[in-house]
GUMARMAR-722198 format. One record per residue: residue in one letter; y, z, x of N, C-alpha, C in turn. Coordinates in pm, whole numbers, plus 50000, padded with zeros to 5 digits. Example, Ala and Ser with C-alpha at 12.3 -4.5 7.8 and 13.67 -1.06 7.14 Angstrom:
<pts>
A494315078051319495505078051230496705078051320
S497755070851285498945071451367500035078751290
</pts>
This chain:
<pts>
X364717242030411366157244830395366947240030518
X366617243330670367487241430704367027224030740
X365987215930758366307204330694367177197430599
X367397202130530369067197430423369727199530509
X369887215130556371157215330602372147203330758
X370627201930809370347192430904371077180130866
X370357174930700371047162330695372347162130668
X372467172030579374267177430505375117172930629
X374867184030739375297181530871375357167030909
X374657159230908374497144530998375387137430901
X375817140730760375937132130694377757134530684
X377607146930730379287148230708380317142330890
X379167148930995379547142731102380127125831091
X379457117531029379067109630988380517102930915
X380937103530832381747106830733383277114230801
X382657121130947384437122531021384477115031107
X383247106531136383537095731233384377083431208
X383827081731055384207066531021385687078430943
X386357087630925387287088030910388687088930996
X387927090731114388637092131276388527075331295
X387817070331289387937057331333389247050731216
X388977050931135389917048630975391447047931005
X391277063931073392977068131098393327061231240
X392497059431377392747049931475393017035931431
X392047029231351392477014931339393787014631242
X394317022331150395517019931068396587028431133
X396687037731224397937042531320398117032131431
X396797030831506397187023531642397107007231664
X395847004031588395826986731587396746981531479
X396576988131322397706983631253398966982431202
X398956999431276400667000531301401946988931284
X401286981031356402426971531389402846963131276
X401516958331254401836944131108402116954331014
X401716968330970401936973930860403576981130840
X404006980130970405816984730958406336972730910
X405856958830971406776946330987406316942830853
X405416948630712405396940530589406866944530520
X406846928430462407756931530409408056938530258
X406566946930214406796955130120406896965130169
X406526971530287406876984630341408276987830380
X408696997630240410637000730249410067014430340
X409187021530393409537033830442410167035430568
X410237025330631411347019830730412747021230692
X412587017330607414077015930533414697030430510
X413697037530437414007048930375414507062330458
X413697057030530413467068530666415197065130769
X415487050430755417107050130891417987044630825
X418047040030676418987036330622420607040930723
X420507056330601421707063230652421907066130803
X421007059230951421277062531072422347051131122
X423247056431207424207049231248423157035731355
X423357021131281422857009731372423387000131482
X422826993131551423846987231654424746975231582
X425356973031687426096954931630425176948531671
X425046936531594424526919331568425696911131632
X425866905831703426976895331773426346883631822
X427276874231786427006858231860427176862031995
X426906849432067426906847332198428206844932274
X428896844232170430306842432172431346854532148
X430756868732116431116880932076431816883831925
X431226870931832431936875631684430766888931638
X430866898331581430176903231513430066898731403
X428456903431378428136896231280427276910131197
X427316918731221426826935431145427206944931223
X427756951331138427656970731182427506978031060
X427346991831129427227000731061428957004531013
X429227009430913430087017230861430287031330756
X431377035730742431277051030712431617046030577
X430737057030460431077056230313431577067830245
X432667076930329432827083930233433177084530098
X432237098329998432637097229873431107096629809
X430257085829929428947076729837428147087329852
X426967085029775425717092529799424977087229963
X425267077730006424897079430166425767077130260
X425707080930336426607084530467427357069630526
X426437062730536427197048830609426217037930565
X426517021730566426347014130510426307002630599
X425446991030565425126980830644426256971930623
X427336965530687428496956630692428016939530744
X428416930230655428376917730731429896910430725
X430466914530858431396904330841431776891830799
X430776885330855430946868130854430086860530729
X430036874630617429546871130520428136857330504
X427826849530416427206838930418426366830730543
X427616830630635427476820130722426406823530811
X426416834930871424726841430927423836844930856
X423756846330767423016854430673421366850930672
X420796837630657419706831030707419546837730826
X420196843030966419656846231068419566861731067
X420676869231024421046883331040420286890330918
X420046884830809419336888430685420226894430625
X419966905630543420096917830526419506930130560
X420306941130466419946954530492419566963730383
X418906965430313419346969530125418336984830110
X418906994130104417997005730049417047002629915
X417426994529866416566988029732415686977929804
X415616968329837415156958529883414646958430035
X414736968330091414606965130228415096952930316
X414816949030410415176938530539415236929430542
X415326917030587414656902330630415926900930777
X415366891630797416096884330931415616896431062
X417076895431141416776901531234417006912331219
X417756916131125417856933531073416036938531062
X415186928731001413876935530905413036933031070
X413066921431163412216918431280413046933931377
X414076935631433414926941731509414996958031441
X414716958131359415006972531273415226982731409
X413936986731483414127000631509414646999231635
X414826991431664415856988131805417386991831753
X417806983031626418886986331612419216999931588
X418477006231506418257024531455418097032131590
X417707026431692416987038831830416097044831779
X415247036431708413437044231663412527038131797
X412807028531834411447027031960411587039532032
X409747038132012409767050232159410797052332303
X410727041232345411887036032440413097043132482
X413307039232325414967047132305414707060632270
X413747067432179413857082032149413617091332304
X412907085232329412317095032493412377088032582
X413887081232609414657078732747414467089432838
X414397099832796415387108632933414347122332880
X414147131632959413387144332879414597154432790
X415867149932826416157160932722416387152532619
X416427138232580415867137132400415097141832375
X413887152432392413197159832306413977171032256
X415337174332290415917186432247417197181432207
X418107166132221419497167332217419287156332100
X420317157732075420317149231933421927138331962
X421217122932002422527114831999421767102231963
X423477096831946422927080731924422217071732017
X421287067831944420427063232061419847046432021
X421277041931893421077028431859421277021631964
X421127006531962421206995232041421596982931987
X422666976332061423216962631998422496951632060
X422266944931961422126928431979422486916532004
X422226912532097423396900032120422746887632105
X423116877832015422106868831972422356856232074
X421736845232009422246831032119423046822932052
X423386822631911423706819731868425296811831881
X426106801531886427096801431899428406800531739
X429186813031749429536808231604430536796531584
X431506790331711431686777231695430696763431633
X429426766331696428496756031687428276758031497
X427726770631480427156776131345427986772331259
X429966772531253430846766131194430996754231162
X430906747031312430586732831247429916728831173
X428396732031195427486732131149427446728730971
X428376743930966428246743630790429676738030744
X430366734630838431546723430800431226709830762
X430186704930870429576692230891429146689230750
X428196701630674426886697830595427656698430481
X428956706730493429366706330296428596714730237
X428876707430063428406714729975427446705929967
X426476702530051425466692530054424156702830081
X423266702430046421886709830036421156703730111
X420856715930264420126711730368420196720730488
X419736715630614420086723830712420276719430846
X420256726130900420976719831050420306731131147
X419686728031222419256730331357419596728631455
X420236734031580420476736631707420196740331823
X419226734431910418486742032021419286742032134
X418986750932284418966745932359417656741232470
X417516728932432416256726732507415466729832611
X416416734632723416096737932861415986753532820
X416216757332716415526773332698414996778232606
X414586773432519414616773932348415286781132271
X417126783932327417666796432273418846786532153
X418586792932033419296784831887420406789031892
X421146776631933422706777631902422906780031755
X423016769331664422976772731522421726768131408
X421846778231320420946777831233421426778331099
X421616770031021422726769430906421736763930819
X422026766430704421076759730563422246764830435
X422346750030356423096754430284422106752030098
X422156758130028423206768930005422586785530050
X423826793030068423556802530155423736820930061
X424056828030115424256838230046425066850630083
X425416859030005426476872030095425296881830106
X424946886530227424476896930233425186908430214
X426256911130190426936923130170426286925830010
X426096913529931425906917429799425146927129786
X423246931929858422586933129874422436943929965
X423326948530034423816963430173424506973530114
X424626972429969426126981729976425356996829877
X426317002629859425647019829828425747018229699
X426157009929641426337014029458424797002629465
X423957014529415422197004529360422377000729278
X423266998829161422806992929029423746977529040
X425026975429137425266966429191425226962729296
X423626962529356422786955829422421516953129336
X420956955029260420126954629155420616939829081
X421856941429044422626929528995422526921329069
X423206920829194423486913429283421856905029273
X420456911029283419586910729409418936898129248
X419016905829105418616893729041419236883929014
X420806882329014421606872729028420706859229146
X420736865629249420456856529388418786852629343
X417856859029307416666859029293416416848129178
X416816848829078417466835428962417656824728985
X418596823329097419126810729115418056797129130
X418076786229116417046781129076417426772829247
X418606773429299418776762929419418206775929549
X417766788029521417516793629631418186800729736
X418676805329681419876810529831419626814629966
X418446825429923417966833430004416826828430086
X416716816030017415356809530142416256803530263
X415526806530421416406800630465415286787930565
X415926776730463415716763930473415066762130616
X416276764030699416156758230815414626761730938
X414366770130876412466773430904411986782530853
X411896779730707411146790030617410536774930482
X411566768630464410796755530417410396740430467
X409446733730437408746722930480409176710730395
X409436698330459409746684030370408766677230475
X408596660530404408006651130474409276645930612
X408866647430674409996642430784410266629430742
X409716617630716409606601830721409546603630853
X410806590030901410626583031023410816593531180
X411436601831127411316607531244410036615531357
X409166613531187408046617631283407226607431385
X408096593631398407606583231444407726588331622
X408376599831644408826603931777407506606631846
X406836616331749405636623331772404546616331773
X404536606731751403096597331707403426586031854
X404626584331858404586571731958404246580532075
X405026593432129404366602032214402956602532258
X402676604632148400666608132169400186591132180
X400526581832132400256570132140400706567632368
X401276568332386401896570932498401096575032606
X400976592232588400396602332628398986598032641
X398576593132515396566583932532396236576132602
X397376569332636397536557132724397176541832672
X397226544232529396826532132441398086523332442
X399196531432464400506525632431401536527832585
X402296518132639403086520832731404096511732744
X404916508832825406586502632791406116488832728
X405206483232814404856467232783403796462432731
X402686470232672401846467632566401036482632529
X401016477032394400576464632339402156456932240
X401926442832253403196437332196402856440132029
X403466448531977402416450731761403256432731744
X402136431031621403156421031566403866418931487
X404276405031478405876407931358405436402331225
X405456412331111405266410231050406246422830897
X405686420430823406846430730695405926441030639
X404506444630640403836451530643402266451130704
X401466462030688400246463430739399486476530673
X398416466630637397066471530560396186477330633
X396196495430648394976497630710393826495130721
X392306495330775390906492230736390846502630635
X389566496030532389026503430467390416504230327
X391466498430307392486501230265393136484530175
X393186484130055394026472830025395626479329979
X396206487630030397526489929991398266492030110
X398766481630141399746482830229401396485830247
X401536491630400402386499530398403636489430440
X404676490830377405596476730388406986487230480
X407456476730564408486478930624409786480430552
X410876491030617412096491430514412526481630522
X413086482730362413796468430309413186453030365
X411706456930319410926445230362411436437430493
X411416445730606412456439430729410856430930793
X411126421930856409856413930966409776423131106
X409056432131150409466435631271408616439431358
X408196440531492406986441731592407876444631719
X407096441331819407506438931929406826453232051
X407596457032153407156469232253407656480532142
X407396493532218407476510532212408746506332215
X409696503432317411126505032252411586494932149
X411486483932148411946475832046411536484231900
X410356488131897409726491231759410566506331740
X411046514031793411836523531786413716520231744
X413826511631799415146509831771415016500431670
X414016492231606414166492831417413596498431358
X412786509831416412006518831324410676511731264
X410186504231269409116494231244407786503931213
X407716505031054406626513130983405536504631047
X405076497331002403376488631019403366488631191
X404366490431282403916489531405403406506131396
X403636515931374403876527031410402696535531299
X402346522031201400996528331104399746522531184
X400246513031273398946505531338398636515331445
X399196518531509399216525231623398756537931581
X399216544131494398286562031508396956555931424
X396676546731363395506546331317394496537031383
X394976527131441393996522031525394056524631641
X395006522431725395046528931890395276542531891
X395376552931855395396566431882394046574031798
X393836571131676393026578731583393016592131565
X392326596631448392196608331392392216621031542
X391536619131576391056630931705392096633231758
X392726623531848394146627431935395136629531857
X395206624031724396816624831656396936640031585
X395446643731569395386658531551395736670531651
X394776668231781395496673531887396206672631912
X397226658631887398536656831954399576665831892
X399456665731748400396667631671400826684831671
X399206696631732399296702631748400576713231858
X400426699231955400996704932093402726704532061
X403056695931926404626695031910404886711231827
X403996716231771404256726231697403316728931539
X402496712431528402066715531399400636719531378
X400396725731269399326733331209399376746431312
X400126748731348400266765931440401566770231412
X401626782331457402556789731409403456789331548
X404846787731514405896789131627406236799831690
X406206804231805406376815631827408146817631786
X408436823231710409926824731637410406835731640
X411566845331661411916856531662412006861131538
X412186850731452412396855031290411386854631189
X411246866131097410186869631008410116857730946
X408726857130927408146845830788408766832230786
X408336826030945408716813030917407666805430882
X408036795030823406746785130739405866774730899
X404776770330880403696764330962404146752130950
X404576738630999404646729630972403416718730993
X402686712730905401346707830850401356693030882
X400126686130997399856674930932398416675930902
X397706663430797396686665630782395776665030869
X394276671430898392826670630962392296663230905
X391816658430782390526655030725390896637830727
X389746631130722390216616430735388336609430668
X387726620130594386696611730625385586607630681
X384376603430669383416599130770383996586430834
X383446580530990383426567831006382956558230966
X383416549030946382896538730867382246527130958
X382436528431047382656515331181383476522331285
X383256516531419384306520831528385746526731506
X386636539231492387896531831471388126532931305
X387256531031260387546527831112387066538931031
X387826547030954387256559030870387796553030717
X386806568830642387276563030479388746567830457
X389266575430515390576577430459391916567430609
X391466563130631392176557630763393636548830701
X393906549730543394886545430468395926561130473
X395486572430478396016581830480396806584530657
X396036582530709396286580830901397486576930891
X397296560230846398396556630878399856562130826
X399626566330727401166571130654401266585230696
X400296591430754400566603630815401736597430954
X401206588331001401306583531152403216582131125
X403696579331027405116575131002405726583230907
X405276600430899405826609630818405586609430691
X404606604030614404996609530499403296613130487
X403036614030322401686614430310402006630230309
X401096641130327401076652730371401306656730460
X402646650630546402936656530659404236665630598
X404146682130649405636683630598406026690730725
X407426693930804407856699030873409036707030843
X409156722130904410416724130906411766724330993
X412456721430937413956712931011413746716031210
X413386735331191412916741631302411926733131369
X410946727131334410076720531391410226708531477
X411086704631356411516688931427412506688831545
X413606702231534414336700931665413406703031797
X412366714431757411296711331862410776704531949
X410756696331847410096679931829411096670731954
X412176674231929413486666631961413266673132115
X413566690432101413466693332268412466695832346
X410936688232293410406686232415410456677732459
X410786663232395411526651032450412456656232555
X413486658432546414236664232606414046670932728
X413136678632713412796688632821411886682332879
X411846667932952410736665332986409256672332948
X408806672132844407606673832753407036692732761
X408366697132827408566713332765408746716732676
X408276727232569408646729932466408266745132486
X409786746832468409936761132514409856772332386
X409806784632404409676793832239411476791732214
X411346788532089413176793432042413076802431981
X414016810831967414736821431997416166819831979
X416296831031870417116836831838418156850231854
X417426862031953417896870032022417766867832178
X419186872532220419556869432399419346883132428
X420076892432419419966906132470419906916632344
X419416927532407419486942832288420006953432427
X420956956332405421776965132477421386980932419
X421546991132495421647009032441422867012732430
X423367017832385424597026932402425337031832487
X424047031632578424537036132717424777024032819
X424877014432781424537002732825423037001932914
X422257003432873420876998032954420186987032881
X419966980532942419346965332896417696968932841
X417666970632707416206972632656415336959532654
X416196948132640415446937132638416676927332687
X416116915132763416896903432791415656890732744
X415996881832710415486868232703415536861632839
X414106856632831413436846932958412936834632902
X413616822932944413476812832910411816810232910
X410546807632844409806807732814409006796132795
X408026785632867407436774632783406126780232680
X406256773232604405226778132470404096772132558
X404326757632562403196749632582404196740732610
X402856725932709403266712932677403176704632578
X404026693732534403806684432456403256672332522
X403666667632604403466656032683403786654132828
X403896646632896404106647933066405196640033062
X406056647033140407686639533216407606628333166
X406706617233215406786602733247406706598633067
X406026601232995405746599432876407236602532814
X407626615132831408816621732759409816611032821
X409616604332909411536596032955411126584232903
X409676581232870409586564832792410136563332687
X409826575432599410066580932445412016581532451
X412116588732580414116590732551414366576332561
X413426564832609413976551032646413866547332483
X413146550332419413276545432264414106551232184
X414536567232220415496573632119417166568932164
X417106565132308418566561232304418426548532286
X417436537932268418146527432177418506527732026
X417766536131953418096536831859419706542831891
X420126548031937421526552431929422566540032001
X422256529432071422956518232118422786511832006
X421766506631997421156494531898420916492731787
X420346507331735419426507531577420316517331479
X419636528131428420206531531325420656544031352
X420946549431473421726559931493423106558931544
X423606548031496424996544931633425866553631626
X426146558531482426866571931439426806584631519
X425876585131607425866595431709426396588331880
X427046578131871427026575932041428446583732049
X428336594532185429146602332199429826597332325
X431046597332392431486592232496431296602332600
X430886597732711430806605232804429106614632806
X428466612932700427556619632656426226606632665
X424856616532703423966605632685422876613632545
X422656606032467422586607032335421106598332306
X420256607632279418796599132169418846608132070
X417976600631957417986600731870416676595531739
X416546598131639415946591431529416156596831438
X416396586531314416306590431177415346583531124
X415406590230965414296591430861414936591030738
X414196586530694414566583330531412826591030464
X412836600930387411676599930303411896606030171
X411176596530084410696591929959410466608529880
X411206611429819411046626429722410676627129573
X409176626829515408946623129364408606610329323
X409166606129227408616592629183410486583329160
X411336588529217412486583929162413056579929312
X414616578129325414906569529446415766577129510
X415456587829494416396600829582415476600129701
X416146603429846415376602729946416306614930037
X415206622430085415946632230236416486625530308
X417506624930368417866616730512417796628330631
X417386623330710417046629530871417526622330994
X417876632831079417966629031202417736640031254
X417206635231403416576643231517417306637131646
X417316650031746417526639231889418236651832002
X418586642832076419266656332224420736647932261
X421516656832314422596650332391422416659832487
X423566654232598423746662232687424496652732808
X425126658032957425466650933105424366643233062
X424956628233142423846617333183423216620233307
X422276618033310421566620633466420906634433426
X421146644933367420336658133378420076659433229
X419306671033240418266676133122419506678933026
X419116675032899420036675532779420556687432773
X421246692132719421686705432709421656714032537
X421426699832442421436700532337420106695732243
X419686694932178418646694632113418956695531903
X418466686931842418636688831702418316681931593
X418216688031503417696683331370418486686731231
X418856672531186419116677331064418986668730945
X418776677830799418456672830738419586676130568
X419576661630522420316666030364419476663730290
X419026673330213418066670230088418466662429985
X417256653529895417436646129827418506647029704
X419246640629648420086645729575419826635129424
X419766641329315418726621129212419946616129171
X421606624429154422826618229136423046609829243
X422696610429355422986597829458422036589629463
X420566591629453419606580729483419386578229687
X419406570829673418576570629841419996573129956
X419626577630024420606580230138419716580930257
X420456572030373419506570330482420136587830605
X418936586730692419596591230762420326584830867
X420866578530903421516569230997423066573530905
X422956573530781424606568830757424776584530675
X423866591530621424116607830613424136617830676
X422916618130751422246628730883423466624231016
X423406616431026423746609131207424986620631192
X426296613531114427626616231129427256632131171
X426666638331043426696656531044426346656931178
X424986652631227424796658131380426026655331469
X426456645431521427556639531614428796652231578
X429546657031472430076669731458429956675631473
X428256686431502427876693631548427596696131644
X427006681931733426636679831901428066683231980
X429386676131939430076673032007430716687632022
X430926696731907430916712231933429936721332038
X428976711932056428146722332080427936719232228
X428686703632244428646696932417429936705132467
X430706714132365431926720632411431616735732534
X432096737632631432096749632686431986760232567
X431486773532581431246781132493432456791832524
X433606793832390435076800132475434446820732358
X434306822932449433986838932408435526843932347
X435066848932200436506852232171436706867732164
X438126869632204438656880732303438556890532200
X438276903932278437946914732198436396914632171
X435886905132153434566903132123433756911432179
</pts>
């Protein structure tokens, strides 16, 4: 007997161990990812009705508060002023739906749920006050205006860094949405609202600008000549590619033909300022190869995740696999290399990526985290958090990064960005044209930095108009360029804080 009882005993000990361990790993290790899902409303449920901080540009527009509902079944209500135009960054707020943006990342900062804020002081264990906190983003809403002035009723997005810190001036993607639809106290019109928006077949609520992926085309020619660069296979004065209208990888009879069947070769800058596909398919597939263009491609941002302030941004992908070798140099898929090497193929990026892309050029081969929140203020004014300019990683070394700006500002003298030469401003650049389906609609792109001549850019960007099949092909040089140059030249503006703000 008391053998049973012995094991009974061992077996229940047993049984509170692995249930003590159970409740440690899902309170303390998983805590975190299990508040931030975005099916978990008990966040929601729990501070809806608590008074939250303001959301403000960098410029002092608000862009959320809390407000009073008398009459409603809850006390106060999530407000977006500036309707649409933030909405990709600020999200929403919805007792039905819960969070996204920086409301769903920022939640308990804005509420005064961090520990932080509840047990400041020892008498919050006994006094009961507001103990929200405002946000002050980096955002500029001059820049963010242009932005969605620039783009129209044109479907796409626009990216804004600042390079020397990775802090996002603007982040615009159109088409966009009202978050108020989706905040307000009557549920059965937010219910409406939430399948209205959810329906839509153009997307509202995705926000483009780094939550979806396209083939870059040519602009990913930035990144490839880099690592070509960086390997040391490639440098100002050789190798001379040659001139020719296309080029057939090994192992490959389909060759990759230059736009508008152009003849073209020559150095790293010449081949940049006409964009020259077969120089730029030769080069990641024979002088760089599979190995480095993988590592390389890593260090700009792809196949890893960005460190981003904002929930659920998408990975931007190029391919790994290429194949056994076949010969030195020569693999079975080395037809795929190359069209990876010049954006298309399975390369996809998001808009976010590519300004990246743009400011580690820029930043002499820094690539800093971007970021979307500058400060979170208390009530009391105490600084809970400030932003520190941050490098993620390197992309490439100084010397590499000013060869590469020697190719992006010819394209802006010489080639197909001229639409961006700004006066007084020193300006690189690249666009892209890529191929969407089987028909002759094409994305147009541009990437690049402005900024003072002589010092580190100050600007950084990417943008893109999605394919449209009522227009058919649109380059980026004569779609993308203009929008950026509207947006740069706002954004080369002093930043004027507006009063009251």
């Amino acid at each position: 007997m008391n053998g049973r009882i012995s094991k009974v005993g061992v077996v229940l000990i047993v049984c509170f161990v692995a249930l003590f361990v159970q409740l440690n790993r899902v309170q303390v290790f998983e805590a975190a990812g299990l508040n931030a899902h975005p099916e978990n409303l008990r966040s929601i449920d729990r501070s809806y009705e608590r008074s939250r901080g303001i959301v403000a540009t960098a410029d002092g527009v608000v862009l959320a508060r809390s407000v009073d509902t008398p009459g409603s079944d809850f006390a106060r209500r999530r407000e977006f002023p500036e309707g649409e135009l933030f909405s990709q960054v600020t999200g929403y707020y919805s007792f039905e739906y819960g969070a996204d943006g920086v409301e769903r990342a920022f939640s308990d900062e804005l509420a005064g749920l961090t520990d932080a804020q509840r047990y400041d002081r020892f008498s919050d264990l006994f006094v009961d006050r507001d103990r929200s906190a405002d946000i002050t983003l980096t955002l500029r809403s001059d820049v963010q205006q242009a932005a969605r002035t620039a783009l129209g009723d044109r479907k796409g997005s626009v990216v804004v860094l600042d390079p020397r810190t990775g802090a996002v001036l603007a982040l615009w993607s159109y088409p966009s949405y009202d978050p108020n639809r989706l905040s307000g106290d009557d549920i059965e019109a937010v219910r409406a609202a939430w399948d209205d928006l959810d329906a839509d077949p153009e997307r509202p609520m995705l926000g483009r600008a780094y939550r979806e992926r396209y083939a870059p085309g040519s602009t990913f020619k930035v990144v490839t000549g880099a690592i070509g660069v960086e390997s040391g296979a490639v440098t100002a004065t050789s190798p001379v590619f040659p001139m020719v209208s296309s080029y057939t990888p090994p192992a490959s009879r389909n060759p990759i033909g230059n736009f508008g069947g152009m003849v073209c070769g020559g150095t790293l800058v010449e081949i940049f300022t006409v964009s020259c596909n077969s120089a730029f398919a030769q080069m990641g597939t024979e002088l760089i190869g599979p190995s480095k263009m993988v590592s390389g491609v890593g260090r700009f941002g792809f196949n890893t995740t960005v460190p981003f302030d904002l929930p659920a941004s998408a990975i931007s992908v190029f391919p790994v696999r290429y194949g056994a070798e076949l010969s030195p140099g020569v693999y079975e898929d080395s037809a795929r290399l190359a069209q990876a090497s010049i954006g298309q193929n399975d390369v996809a990026a998001t808009p976010l990526t590519m300004a990246v892309v743009a400011s580690a050029i820029a930043n002499d081969g820094a690539v800093m985290s971007p970021h979307v929140v500058e400060r979170i203020e208390s009530r009391d004014a105490k600084v809970l958090f400030q932003s520190v300019p941050t490098r993620w990683q390197r992309a490439v070394s100084p010397s590499t990064a000013a060869l590469i700006r020697q190719g992006m500002e010819s394209v802006v003298t010489q080639g197909t960005a001229r639409a961006l030469a700004i006066d007084g401003a020193e300006v690189g650049a690249k666009t892209g044209t890529a191929e969407v389906g089987d028909g002759e609609a094409t994305n147009a792109w541009v990437i690049g930095y402005a900024g003072v001549p002589g010092a580190v850019p100050s600007v950084a960007f990417a943008v893109i108009v999605e394919a449209d099949p009522g227009i058919g092909e649109q380059t980026g040089g004569r779609i993308a360029a203009p929008i950026a140059r509207a947006v740069v030249e706002q954004a080369l503006k002093p930043m004027q804080p507006v009063l009251g703000g």
